[in-house]
BASE-812447 format. One line per 5 residues: for each residue x, y, z of N, C-alpha, C, O. Coordinates in steps of 0.2 Angstrom, whole numbers, always signed. Example, Ala and Ser with C-alpha at 12.3 -4.5 7.8 and 13.67 -1.06 7.14 Angstrom:
REM residues 2
+66:-28:+39:+62:-22:+39:+66:-16:+39:+71:-17:+42 | +64:-11:+35:+68:-5:+36:+64:+0:+39:+67:+6:+40
REM end
This chain:
REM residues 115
-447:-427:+254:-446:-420:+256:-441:-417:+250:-437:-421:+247 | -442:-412:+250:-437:-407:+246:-436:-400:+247:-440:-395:+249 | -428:-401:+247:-425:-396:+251:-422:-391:+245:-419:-393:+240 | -424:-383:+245:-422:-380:+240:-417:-375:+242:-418:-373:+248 | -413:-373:+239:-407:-367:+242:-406:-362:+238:-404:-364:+232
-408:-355:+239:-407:-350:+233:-402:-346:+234:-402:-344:+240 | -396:-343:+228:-392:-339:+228:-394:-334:+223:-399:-333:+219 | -387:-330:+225:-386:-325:+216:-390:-318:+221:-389:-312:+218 | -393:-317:+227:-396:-312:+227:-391:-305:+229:-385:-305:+231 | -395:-299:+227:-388:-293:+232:-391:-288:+229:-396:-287:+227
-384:-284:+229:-386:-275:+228:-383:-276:+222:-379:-280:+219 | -389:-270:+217:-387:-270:+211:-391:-263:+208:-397:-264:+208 | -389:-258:+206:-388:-254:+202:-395:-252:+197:-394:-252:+191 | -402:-249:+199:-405:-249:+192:-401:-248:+185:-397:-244:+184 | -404:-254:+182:-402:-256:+173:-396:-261:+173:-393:-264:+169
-395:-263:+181:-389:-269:+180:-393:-274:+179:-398:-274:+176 | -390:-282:+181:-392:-289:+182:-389:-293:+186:-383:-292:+188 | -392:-297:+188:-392:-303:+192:-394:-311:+189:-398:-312:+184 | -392:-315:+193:-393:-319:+192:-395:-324:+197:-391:-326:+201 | -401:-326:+198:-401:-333:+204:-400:-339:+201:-400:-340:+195
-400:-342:+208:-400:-349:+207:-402:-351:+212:-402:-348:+217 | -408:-360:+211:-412:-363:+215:-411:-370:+214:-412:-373:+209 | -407:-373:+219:-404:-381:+219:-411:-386:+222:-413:-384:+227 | -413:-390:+220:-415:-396:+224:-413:-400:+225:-409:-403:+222 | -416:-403:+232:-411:-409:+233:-418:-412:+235:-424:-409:+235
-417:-421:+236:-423:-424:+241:-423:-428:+234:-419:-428:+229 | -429:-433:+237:-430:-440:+234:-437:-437:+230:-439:-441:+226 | -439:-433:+231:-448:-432:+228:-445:-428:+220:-441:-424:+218 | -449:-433:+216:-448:-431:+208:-452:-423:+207:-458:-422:+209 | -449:-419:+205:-452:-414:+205:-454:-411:+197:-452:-412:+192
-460:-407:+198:-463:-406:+191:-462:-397:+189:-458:-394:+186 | -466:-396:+191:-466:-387:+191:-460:-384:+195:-460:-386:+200 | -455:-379:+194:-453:-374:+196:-451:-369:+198:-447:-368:+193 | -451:-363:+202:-452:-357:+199:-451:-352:+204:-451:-353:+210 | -450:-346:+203:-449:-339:+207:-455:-336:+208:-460:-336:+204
-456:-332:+214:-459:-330:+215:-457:-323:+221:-452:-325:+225 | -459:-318:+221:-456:-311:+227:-461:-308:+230:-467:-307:+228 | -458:-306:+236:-461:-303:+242:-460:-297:+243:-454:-296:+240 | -463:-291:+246:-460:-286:+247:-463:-286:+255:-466:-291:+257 | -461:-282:+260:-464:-280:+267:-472:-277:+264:-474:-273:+260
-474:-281:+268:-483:-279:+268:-485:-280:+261:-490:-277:+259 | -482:-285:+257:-487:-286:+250:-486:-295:+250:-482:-299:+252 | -492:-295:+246:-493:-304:+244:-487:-305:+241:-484:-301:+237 | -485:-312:+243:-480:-316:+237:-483:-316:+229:-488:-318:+228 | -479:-313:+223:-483:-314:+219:-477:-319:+215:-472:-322:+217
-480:-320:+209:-477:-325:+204:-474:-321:+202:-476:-315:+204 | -467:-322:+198:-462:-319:+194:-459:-325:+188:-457:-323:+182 | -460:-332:+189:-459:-335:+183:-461:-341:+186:-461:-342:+192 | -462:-346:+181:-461:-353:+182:-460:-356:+177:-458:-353:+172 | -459:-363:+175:-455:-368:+170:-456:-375:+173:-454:-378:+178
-460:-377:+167:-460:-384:+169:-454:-389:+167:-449:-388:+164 | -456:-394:+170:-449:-402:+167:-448:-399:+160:-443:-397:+158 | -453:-401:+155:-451:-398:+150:-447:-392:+146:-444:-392:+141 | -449:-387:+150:-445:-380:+149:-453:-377:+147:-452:-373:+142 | -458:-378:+149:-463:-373:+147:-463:-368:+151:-463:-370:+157
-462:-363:+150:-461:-357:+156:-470:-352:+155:-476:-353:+153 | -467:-346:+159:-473:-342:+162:-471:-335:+166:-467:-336:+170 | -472:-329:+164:-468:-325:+166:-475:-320:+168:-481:-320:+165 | -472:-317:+173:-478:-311:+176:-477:-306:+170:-471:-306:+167 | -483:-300:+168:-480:-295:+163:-475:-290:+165:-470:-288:+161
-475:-290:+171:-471:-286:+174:-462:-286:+174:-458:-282:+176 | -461:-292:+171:-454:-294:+171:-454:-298:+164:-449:-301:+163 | -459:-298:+160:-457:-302:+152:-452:-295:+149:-453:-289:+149 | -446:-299:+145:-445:-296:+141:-437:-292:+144:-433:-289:+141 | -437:-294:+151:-433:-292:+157:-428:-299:+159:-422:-300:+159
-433:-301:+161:-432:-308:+165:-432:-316:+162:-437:-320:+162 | -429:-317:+160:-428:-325:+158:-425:-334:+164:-419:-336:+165 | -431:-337:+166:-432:-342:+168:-428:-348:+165:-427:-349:+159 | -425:-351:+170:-419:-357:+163:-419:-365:+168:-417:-366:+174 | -419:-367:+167:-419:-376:+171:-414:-381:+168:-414:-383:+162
-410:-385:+173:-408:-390:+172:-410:-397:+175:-408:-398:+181 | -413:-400:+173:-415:-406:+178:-411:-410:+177:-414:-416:+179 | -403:-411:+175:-400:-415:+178:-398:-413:+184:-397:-417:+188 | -396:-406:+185:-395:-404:+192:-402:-402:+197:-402:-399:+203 | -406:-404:+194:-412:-401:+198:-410:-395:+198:-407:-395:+203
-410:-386:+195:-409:-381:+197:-411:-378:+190:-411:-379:+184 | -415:-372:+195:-417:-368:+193:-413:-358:+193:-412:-355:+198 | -412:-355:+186:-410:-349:+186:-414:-344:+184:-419:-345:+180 | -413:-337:+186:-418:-335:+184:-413:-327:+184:-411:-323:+189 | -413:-327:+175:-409:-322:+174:-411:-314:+174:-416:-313:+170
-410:-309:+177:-415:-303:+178:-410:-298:+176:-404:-297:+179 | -412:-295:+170:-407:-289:+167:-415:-283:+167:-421:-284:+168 | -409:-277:+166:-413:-271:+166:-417:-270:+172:-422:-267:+171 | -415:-272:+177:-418:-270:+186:-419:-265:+185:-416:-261:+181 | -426:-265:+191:-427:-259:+193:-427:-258:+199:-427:-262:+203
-429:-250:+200:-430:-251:+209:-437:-255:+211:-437:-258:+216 | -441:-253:+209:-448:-261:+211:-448:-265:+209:-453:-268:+207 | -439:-269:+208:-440:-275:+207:-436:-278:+213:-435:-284:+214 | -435:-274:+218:-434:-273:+225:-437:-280:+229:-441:-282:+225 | -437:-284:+233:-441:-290:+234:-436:-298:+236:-431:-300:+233
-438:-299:+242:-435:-305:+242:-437:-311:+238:-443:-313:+240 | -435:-313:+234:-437:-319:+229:-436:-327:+232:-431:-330:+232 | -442:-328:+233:-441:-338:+234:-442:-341:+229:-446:-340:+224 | -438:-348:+230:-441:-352:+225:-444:-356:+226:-444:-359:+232 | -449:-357:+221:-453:-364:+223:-454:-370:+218:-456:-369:+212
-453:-376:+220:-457:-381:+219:-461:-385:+219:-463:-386:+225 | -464:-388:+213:-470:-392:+215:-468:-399:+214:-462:-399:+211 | -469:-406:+214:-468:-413:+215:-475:-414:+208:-478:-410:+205 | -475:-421:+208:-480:-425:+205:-485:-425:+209:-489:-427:+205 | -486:-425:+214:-492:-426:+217:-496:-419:+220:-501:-419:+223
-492:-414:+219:-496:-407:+220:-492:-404:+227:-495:-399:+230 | -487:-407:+229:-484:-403:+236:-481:-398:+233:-478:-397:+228 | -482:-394:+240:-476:-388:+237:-472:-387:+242:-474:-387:+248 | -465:-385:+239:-460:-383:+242:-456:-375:+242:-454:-372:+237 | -456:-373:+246:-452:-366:+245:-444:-366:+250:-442:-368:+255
-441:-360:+245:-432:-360:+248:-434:-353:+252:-438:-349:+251 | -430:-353:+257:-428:-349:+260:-429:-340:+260:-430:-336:+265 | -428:-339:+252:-428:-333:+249:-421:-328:+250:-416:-327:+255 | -421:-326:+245:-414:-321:+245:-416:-314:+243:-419:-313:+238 | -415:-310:+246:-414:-304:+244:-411:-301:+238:-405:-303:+237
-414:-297:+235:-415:-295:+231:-414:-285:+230:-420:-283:+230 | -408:-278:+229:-410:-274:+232:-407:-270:+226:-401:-271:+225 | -411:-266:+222:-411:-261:+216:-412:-253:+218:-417:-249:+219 | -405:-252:+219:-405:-244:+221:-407:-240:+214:-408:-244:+209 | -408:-234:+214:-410:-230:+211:-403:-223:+211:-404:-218:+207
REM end
């Protein structure tokens, strides 16, 4: 099993930034990493991902904004978001995949870009 905990979320200002963080804990070796956001009545969509390696993957919507970063000696993942906007509004979870293709998802934090 693997238990993920996400922070860093809140109120923040269009053109400010934030910062999350996604801890793993559990015995399952994990491979992929990654954020992803919700809003009320829309699909969860991708927002970033980063493998063990540091290979990453960013939605258009947030390249050039948003920056994905990993440590795997703490297991943790951050995901730096400058220049917010108000449709970046969304509670963001994180997720993990293992070597064998499970996935795991955190709780979600909130996320809230006044205008």
């Amino acid at each position: 099993q693997v238990q993920l905990v996400e922070s860093g979320g809140g109120l923040v200002q269009a053109g400010g930034s934030l910062r999350l963080s996604c801890a793993a804990s559990g015995t399952i070796f994990i491979n992929v990493m990654g954020w992803y956001r919700q809003a009320p009545g829309e699909q969860r969509e991708l927002v970033a991902t980063i493998s063990r390696n540091g290979r990453t993957n960013y939605a258009d919507s947030v390249k050039g904004r948003f920056s994905i970063s990993r440590d795997n000696a703490r297991n943790t993942i951050y995901l730096q978001m400058n220049s917010l906007k108000p449709n970046d509004t969304h509670v963001y979870y994180c997720k993990a995949t293992s070597w064998n293709g499970m996935d795991y998802w955190g709780k979600g934090t909130l996320v809230t870009v006044s205008s």
